[in-house]
N, C-alpha and C positions, 0 to 999 in steps of 0.2 A: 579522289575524284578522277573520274576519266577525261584526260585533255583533250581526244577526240572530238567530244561536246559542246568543246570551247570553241566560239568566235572571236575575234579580234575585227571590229568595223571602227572606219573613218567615222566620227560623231556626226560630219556635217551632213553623211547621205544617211544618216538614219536620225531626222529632229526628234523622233516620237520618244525617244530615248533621254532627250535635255534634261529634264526636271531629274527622273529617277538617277543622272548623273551629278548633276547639281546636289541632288540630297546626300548622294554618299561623298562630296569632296568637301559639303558644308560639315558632315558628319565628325572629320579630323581635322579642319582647317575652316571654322564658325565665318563666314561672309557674306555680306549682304546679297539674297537671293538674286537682285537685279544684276550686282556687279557680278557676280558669277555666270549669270546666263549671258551676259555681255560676253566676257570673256570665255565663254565656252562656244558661241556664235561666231567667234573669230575665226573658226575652225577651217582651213578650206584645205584644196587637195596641194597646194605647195606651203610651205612653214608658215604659219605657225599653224599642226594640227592634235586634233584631240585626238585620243583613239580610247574605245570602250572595249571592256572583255565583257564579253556576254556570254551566259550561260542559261537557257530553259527561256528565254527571253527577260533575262535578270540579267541588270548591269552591277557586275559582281569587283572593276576592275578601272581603275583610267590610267593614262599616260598622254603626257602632253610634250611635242615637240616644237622647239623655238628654235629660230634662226640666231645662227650670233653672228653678225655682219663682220666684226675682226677677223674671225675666223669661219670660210665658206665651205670649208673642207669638214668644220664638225656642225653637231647639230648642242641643243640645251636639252636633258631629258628632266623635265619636273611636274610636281602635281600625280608622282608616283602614288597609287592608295589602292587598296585591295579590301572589301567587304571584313570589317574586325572579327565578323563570323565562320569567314573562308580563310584565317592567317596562318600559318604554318604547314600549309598543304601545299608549297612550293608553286604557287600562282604566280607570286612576285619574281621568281625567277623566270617564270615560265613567259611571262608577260616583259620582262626588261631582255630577253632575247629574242624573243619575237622584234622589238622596235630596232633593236640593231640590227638582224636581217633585212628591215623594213631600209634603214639607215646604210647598209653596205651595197644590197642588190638596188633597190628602187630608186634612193635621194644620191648614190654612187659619194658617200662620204666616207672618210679613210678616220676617222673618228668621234667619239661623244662626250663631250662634259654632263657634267653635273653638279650639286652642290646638295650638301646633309646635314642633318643636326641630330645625332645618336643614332644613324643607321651604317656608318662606318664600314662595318664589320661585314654587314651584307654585301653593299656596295665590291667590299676588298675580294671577297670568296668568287663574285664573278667576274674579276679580273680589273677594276677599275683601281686608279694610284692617287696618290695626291698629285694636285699641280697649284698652282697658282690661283686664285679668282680673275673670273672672266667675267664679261659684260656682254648684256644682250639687249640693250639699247645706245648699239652703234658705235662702241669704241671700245678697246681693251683698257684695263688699268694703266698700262706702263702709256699708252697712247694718248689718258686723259691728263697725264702728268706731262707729258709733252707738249699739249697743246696748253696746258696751265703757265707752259716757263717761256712760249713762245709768247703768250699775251702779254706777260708780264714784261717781257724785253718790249714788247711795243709800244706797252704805257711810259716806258722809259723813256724813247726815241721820241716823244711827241709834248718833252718839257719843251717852253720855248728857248732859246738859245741866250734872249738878252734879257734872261729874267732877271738877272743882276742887277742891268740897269735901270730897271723897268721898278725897282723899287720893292719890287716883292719877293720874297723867297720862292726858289723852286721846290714841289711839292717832293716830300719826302718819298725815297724809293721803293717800292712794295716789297713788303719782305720775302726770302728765298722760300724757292717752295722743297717742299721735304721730296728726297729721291726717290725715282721710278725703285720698286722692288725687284732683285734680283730674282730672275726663276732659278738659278741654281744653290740658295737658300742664303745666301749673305745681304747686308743690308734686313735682316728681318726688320730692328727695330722701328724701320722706315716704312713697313708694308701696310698699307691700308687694313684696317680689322675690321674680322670679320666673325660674324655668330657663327655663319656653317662653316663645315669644310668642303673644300672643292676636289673633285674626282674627275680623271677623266682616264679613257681606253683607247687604245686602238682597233680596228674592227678588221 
């Protein structure tokens, strides 16, 4: 396939494109048409955006970009999918370097997560590594466990003091929470699990 031919456009300046987008992420990933055009309308020119590869005026191609508020320095690339009938013709590569150009010159971010479930290996050959799992609604992991053991000391602080005399037991103390996971691989047994693997690059 000549890449020439290829476009790469923002979803949201071109709506007329929704449904035949919609049809091909429903194609690999079955969801209810409403929630997907929801979530593909989301699209706008700062995070979270869709981008279509178009070919012949055929959307052959998506990629979706998410903000991760912990980290303002990367972006989330997911909802990666390429036409089952355009697969092996190096699109997906062609298309996941395109959004890091996108991600280094335009959004001026110094890295990209991701996260996968059997494409590993793709992932690995352009340059992405394991890391840790990340959150993209508004907090890291080790941040959500932080804020779990602060709450937990404040239900502490707030038995009353003469519950003794008062006749009644004080309420038993919430049990410890399991530790933040280490990003340098110890403590696994502690680390929140997960079905995918997480990847990310520098750009």
């Amino acid at each position: 396939m000549n890449f020439n031919s290829l476009s790469i456009l923002p979803l949201h300046h071109y709506p007329e494109y929704l449904k035949p987008c919609c049809d091909l992420i429903n194609a690999e990933w079955p969801r209810s048409e409403t929630a997907r055009m929801m979530s593909l309308q989301a699209s706008c020119d700062s995070l979270p955006t869709s981008f279509i590869l178009v070919n012949d005026k055929c959307v052959i191609g998506h990629c979706k970009l998410t903000p991760i508020p912990s980290i303002p320095e990367s972006c989330f690339i997911e909802t990666v999918v390429i036409s089952k009938s355009l697969r092996g013709k190096k699109l997906g590569s062609f298309l996941m370097n395109k959004m890091e150009d996108y991600g280094r010159d335009v959004l001026k971010l110094k890295m990209m997560h991701l996260s996968t479930k059997g494409q590993e290996n793709f992932y690995a050959k352009l340059g992405y590594e394991l890391c840790p799992p990340v959150s993209i609604y508004g907090t890291c992991v080790n941040s959500m466990f932080k804020k779990s053991e602060e709450e937990s000391s404040e239900t502490v602080k707030y038995v009353p003091q003469n519950a003794e005399t008062s006749g009644f037991a004080p309420p038993p103390p919430p049990p410890p929470m399991p530790k933040a996971p280490d990003i340098n691989g110890s403590n696994q047994k502690n680390c929140i699990k997960s079905t995918k693997t997480f990847m990310f690059k520098y750009l």
